[in-house]
SESE-887659 format. One record per residue (C-alpha): residue in three letters; z, y, x negated; residue number from 0. Coordinates in Angstrom, 2 decimals, padded with zeros to 5 digits, always signed. Example, Ala and Ser with C-alpha at 12.3 -4.5 7.8 and 13.67 -1.06 7.14 Angstrom:
BEGIN
+---------+---------+---------+---------+-----+
| residuo |      c3 |      c2 |      c1 | num |
+---------+---------+---------+---------+-----+
|     ALA | +007.80 | -004.50 | -012.30 |   0 |
|     SER | +007.14 | -001.06 | -013.67 |   1 |
+---------+---------+---------+---------+-----+
//
This chain:
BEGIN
+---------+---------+---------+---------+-----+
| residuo |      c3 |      c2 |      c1 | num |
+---------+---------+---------+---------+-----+
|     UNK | -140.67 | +058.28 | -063.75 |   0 |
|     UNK | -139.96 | +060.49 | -060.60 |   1 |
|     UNK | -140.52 | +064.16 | -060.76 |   2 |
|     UNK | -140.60 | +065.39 | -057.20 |   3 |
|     UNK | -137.82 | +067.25 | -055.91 |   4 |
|     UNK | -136.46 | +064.45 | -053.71 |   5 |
|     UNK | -135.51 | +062.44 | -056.49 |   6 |
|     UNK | -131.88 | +061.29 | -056.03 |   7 |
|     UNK | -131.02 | +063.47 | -059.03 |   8 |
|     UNK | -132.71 | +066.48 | -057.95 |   9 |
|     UNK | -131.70 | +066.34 | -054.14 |  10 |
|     UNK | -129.91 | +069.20 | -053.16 |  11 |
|     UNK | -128.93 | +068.64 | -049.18 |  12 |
|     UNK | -128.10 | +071.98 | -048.34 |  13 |
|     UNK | -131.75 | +072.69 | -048.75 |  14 |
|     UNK | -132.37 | +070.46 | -046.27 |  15 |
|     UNK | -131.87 | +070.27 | -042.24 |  16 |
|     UNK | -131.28 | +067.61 | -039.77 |  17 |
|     UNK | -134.54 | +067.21 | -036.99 |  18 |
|     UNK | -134.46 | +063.98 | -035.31 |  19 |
|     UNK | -133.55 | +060.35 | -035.54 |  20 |
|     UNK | -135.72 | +057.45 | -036.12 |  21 |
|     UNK | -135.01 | +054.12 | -034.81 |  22 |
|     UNK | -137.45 | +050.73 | -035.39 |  23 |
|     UNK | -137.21 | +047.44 | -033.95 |  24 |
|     UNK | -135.88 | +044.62 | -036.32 |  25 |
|     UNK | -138.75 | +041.76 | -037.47 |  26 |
|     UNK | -139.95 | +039.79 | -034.77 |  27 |
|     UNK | -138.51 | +042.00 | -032.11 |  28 |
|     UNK | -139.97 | +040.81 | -028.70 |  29 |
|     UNK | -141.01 | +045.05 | -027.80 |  30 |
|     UNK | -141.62 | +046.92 | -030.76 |  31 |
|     UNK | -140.32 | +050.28 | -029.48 |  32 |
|     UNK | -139.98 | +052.93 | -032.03 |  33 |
|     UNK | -137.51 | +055.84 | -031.00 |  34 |
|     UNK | -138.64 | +059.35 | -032.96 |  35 |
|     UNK | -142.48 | +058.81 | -033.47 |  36 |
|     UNK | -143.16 | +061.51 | -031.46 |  37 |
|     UNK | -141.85 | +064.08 | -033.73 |  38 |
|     UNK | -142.84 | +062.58 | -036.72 |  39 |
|     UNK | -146.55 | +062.47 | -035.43 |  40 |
|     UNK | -145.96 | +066.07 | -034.60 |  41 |
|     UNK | -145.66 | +066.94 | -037.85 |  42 |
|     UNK | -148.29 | +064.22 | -039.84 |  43 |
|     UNK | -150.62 | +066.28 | -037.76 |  44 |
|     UNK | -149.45 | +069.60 | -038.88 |  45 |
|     UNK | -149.28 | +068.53 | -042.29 |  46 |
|     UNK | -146.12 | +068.85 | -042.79 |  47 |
|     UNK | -145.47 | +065.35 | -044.28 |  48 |
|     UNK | -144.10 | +065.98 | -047.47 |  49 |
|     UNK | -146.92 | +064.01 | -050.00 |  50 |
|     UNK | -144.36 | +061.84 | -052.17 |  51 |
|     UNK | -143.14 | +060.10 | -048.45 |  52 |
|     UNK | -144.71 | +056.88 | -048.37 |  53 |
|     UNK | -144.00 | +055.78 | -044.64 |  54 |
|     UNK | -141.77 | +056.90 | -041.52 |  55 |
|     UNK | -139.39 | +053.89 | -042.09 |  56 |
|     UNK | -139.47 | +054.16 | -046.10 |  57 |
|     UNK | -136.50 | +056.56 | -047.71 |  58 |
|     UNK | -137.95 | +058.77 | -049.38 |  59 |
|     UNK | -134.97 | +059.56 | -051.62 |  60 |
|     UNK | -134.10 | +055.62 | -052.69 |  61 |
|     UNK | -137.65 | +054.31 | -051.41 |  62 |
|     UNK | -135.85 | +051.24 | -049.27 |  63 |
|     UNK | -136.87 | +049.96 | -046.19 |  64 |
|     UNK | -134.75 | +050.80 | -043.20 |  65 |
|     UNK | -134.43 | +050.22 | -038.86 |  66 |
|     UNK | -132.13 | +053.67 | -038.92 |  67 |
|     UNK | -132.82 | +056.72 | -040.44 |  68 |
|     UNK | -133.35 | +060.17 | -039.53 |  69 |
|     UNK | -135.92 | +063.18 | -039.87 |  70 |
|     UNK | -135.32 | +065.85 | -042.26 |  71 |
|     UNK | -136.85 | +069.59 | -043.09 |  72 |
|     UNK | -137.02 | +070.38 | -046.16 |  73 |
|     UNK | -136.90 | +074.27 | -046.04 |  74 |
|     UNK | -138.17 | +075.61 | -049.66 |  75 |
|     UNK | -141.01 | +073.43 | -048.82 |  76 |
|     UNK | -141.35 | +073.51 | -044.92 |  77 |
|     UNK | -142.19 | +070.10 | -045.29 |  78 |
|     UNK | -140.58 | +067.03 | -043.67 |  79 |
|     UNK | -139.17 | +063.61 | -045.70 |  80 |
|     UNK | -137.24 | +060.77 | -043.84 |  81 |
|     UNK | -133.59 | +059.36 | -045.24 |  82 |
|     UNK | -132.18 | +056.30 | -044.05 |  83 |
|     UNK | -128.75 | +056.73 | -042.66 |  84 |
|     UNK | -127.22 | +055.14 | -045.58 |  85 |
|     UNK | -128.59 | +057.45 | -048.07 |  86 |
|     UNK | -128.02 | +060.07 | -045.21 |  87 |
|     UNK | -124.36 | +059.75 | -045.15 |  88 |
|     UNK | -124.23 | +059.36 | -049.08 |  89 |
|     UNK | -125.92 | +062.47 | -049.76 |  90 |
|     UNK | -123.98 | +064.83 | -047.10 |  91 |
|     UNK | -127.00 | +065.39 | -045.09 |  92 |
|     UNK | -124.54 | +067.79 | -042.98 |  93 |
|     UNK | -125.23 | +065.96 | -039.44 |  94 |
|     UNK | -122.51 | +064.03 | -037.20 |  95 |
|     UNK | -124.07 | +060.90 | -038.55 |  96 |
|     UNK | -121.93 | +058.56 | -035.94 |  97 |
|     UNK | -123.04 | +060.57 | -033.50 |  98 |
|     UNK | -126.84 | +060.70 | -034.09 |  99 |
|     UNK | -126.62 | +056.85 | -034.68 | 100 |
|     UNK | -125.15 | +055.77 | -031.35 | 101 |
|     UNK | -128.09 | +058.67 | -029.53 | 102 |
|     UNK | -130.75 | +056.25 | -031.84 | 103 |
|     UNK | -129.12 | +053.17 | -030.86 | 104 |
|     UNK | -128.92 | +054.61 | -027.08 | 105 |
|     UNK | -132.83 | +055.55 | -026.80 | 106 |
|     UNK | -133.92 | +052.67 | -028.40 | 107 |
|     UNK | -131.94 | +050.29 | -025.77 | 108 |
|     UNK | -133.45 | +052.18 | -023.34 | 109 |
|     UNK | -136.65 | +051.89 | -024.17 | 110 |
|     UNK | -136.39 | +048.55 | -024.77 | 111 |
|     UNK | -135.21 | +047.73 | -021.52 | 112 |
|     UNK | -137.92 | +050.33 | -019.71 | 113 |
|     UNK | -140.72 | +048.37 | -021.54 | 114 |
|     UNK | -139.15 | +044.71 | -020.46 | 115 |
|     UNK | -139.06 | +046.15 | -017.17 | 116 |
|     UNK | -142.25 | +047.08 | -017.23 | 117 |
|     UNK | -143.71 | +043.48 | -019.04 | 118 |
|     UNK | -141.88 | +041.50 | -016.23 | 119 |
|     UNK | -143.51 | +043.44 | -013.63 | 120 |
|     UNK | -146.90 | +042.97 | -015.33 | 121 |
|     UNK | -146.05 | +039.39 | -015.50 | 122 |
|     UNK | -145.16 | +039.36 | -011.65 | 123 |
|     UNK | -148.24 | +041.00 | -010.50 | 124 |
|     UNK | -150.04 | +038.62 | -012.39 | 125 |
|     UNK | -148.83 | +035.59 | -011.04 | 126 |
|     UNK | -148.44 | +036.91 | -007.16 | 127 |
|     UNK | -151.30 | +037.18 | -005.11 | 128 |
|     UNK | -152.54 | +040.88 | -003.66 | 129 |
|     UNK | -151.69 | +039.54 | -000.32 | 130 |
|     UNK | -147.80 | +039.00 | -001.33 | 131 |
|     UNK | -147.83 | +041.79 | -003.30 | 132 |
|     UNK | -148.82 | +043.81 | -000.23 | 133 |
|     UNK | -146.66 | +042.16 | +001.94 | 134 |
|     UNK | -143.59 | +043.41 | +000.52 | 135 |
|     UNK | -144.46 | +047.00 | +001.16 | 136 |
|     UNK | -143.37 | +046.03 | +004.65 | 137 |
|     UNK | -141.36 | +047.96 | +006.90 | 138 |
|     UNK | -138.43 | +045.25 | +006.61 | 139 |
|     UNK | -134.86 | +045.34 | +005.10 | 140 |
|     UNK | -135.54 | +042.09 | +003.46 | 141 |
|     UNK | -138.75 | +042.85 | +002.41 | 142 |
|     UNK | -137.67 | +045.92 | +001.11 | 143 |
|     UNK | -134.55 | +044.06 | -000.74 | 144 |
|     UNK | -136.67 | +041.67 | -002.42 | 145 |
|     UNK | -139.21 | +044.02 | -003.80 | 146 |
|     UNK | -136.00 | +046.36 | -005.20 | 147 |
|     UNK | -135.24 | +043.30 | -007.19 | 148 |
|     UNK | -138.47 | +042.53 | -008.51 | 149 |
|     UNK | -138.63 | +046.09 | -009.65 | 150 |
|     UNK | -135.39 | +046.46 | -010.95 | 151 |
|     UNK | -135.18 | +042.31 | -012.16 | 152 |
|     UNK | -138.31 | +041.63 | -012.75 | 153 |
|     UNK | -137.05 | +038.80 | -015.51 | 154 |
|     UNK | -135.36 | +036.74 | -012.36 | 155 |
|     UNK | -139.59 | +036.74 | -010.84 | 156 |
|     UNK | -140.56 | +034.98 | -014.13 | 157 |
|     UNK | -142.87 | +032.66 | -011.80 | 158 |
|     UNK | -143.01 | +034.69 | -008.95 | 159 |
|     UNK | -141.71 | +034.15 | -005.41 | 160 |
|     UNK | -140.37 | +031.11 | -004.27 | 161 |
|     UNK | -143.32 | +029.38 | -001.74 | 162 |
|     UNK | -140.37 | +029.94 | +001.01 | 163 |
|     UNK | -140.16 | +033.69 | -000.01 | 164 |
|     UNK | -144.11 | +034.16 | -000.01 | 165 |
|     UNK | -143.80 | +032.35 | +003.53 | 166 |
|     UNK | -141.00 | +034.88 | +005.12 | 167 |
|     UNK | -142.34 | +037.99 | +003.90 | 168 |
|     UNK | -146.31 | +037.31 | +004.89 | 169 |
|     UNK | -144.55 | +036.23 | +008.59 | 170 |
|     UNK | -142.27 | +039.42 | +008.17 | 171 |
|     UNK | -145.48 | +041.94 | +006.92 | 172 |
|     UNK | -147.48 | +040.15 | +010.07 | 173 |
|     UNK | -144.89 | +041.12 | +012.82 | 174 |
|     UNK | -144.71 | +044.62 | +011.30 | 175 |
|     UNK | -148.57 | +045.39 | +011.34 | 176 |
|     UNK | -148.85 | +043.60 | +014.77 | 177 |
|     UNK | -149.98 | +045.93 | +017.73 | 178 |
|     UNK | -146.83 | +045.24 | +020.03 | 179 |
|     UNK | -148.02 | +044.91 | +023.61 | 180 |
|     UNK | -145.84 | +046.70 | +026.01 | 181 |
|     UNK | -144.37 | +043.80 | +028.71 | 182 |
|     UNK | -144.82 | +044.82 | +031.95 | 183 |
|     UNK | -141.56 | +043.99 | +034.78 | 184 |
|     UNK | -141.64 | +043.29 | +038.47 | 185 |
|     UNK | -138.97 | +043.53 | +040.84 | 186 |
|     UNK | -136.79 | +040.73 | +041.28 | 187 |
|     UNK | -137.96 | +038.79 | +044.51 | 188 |
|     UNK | -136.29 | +039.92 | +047.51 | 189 |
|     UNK | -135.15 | +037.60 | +050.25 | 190 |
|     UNK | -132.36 | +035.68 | +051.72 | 191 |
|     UNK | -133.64 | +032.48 | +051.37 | 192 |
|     UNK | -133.25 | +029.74 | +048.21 | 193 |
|     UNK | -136.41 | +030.00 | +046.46 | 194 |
|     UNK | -137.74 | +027.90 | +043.54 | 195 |
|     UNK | -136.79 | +029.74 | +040.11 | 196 |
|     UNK | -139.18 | +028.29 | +037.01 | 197 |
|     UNK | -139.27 | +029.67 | +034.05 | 198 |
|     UNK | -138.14 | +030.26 | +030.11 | 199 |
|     UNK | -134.58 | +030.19 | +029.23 | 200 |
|     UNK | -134.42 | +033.30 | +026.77 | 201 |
|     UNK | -130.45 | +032.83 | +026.38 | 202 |
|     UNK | -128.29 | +029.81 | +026.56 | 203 |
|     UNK | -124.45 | +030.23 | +025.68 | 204 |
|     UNK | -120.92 | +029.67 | +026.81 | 205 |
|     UNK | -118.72 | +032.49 | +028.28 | 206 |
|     UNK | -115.37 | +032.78 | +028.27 | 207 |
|     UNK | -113.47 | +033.05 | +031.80 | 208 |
|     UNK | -111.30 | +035.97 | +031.01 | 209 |
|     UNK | -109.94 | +036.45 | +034.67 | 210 |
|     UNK | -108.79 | +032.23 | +034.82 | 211 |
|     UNK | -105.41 | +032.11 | +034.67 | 212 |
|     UNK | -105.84 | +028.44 | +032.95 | 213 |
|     UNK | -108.51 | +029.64 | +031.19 | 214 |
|     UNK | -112.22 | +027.65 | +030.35 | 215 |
|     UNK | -115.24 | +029.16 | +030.87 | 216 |
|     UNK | -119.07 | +028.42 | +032.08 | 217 |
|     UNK | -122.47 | +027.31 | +030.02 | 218 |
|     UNK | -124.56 | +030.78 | +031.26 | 219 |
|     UNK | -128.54 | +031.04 | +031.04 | 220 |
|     UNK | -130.73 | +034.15 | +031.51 | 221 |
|     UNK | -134.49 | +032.70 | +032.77 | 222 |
|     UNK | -137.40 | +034.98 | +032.30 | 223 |
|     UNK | -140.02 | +034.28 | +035.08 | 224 |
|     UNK | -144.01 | +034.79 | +034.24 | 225 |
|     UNK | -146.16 | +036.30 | +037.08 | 226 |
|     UNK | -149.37 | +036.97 | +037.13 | 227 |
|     UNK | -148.49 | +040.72 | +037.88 | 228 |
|     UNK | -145.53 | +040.96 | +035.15 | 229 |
|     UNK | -141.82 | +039.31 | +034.71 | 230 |
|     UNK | -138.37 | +039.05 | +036.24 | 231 |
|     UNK | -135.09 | +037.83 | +034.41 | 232 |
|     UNK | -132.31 | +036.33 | +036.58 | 233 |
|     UNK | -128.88 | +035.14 | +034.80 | 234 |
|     UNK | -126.19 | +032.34 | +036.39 | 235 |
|     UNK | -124.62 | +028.79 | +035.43 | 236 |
|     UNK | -126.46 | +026.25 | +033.93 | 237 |
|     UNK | -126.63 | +023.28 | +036.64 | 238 |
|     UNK | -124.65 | +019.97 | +035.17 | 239 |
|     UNK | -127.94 | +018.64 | +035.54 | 240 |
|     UNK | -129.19 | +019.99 | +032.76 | 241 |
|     UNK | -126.57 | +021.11 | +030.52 | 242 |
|     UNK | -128.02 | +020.34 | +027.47 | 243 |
|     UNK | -130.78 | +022.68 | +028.12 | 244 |
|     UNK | -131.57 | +024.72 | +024.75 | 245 |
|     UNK | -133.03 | +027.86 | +024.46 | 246 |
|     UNK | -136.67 | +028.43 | +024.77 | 247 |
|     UNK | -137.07 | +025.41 | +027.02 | 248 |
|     UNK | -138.64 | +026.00 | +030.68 | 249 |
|     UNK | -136.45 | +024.89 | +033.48 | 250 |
|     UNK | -137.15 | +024.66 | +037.07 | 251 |
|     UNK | -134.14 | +024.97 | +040.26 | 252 |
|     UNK | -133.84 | +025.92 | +043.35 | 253 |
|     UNK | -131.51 | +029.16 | +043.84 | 254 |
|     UNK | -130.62 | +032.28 | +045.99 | 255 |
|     UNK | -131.48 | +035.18 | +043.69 | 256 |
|     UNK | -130.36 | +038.92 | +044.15 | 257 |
|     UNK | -131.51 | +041.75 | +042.24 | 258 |
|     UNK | -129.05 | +043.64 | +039.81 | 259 |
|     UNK | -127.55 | +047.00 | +040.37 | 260 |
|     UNK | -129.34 | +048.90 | +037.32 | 261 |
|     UNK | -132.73 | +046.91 | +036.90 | 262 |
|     UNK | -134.98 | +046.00 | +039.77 | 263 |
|     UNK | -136.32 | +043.34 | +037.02 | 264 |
|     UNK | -132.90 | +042.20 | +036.82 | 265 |
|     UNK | -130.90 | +039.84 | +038.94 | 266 |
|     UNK | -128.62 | +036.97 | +039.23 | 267 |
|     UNK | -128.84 | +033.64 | +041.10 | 268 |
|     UNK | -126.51 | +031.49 | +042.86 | 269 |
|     UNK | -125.94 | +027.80 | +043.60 | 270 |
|     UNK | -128.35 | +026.38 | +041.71 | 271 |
|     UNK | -129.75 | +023.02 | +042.81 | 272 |
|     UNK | -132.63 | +019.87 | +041.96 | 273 |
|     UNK | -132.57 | +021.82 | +038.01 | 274 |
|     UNK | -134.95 | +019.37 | +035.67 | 275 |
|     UNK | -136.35 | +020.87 | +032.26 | 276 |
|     UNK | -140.22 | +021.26 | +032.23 | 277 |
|     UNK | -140.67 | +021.12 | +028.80 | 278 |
+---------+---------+---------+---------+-----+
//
């Protein structure tokens, strides 16, 4: 037989105020977050639990088990009890019930998904190596991208990167953290004569002939040429001879070359002849 003032029979609610709401996970909830602890801790340690509560998720009015309830002070007392919302609502607790409910439901969603957030990034950084791990700290737009969704995704990382991923972003975190080495330019050879032009085609593509009036166009390459004192580029038609040259090959011809109007490094050649692609 109950004789403490809580007793459904006793109850009286306007003796009682509204402090916070309490919110815990269902059984076999993947993250057992608990929204409200905090305050109810606050108070176990001031001793301000009143002594007939059994638990922070037991009613203390009907004694039943709930996943939503709410904090209550109990002023005659200055102690605190806990009410599930059902008992809440029956009693006239005087609280916006629907209100508090949905801010529960809110924090505990939250929560949730903070602490999933958090478990897949555990799970990334356990599976991904420091050096990957590092690498996406790069100073890259797509290393930057990918890391934003790990962070923010981490579920879609469940395994890590993909090996191609890991590849592209240790290449990308290399060229970022590689000293670049100014290139040094030379004039463009001056003379009248055809001289022999060898070198790397940096740029092969077709351009338009705006100024035709049937139209067409030309197959143009620019040819960067290695000296032992620095590099000149020169830029003119690709010979028929070798007109399926691709970018990146070398290709030696014999050409009259004059130096640009803005860059000494510059120039353009004409009449190319006896073209053949090196390698």
């Amino acid at each position: 037989m109950r004789t403490d003032i809580h007793r459904p029979t006793e109850i009286n609610p306007e003796d009682y105020s509204f402090i916070d709401c309490l919110e815990f996970p269902s059984a076999g909830a993947l993250f057992p977050i608990r929204i409200g602890m905090d305050t109810y801790m606050k108070f176990l340690n001031e001793d301000r639990v009143d002594k007939t509560h059994r638990s922070p998720n037991a009613c203390t009015v009907c004694g039943a088990w709930y996943n939503s309830g709410a904090i209550f002070l109990h002023h005659p007392t200055n102690k605190i009890i806990t009410l599930g919302w059902q008992c809440a609502e029956k009693l006239a607790m005087g609280v916006d019930f629907a209100a508090e409910k949905r801010k529960g439901k809110s924090l505990l969603e939250r929560a949730t998904k903070k602490a999933k957030r958090v478990s897949g990034i555990r799970n990334f950084v356990s599976v991904t190596s420091k050096e990957v791990r590092t690498a996406l700290k790069a100073d890259h737009h797509i290393c930057q991208d990918i890391r934003s969704k790990v962070i923010s995704n981490p579920e879609w990382f469940t395994d890590g990167l993909s090996p191609k991923q890991e590849a592209l972003v240790l290449k990308l975190w290399e060229a970022a953290n590689t000293p670049k080495v100014e290139e040094k330019h030379v004039p463009v050879p001056s003379t009248d004569k055809r001289i022999q032009i060898e070198g790397e085609a940096v740029s092969v593509k077709w351009v338009e002939d705006h100024y035709s009036r049937y139209g067409g166009g030309q197959l143009k390459m620019t040819v960067k040429v290695n000296t032992d004192s620095g590099s000149w580029l020169c830029y003119g038609s690709v010979p028929t001879a070798v007109e399926d040259l691709e970018r990146g090959q070398t290709v030696r011809f014999m050409a009259k070359v004059e130096q640009g109007n803005k860059d000494e490094h510059f120039g353009f050649f004409k009449r190319p002849t006896k073209a053949e692609i090196v390698a």
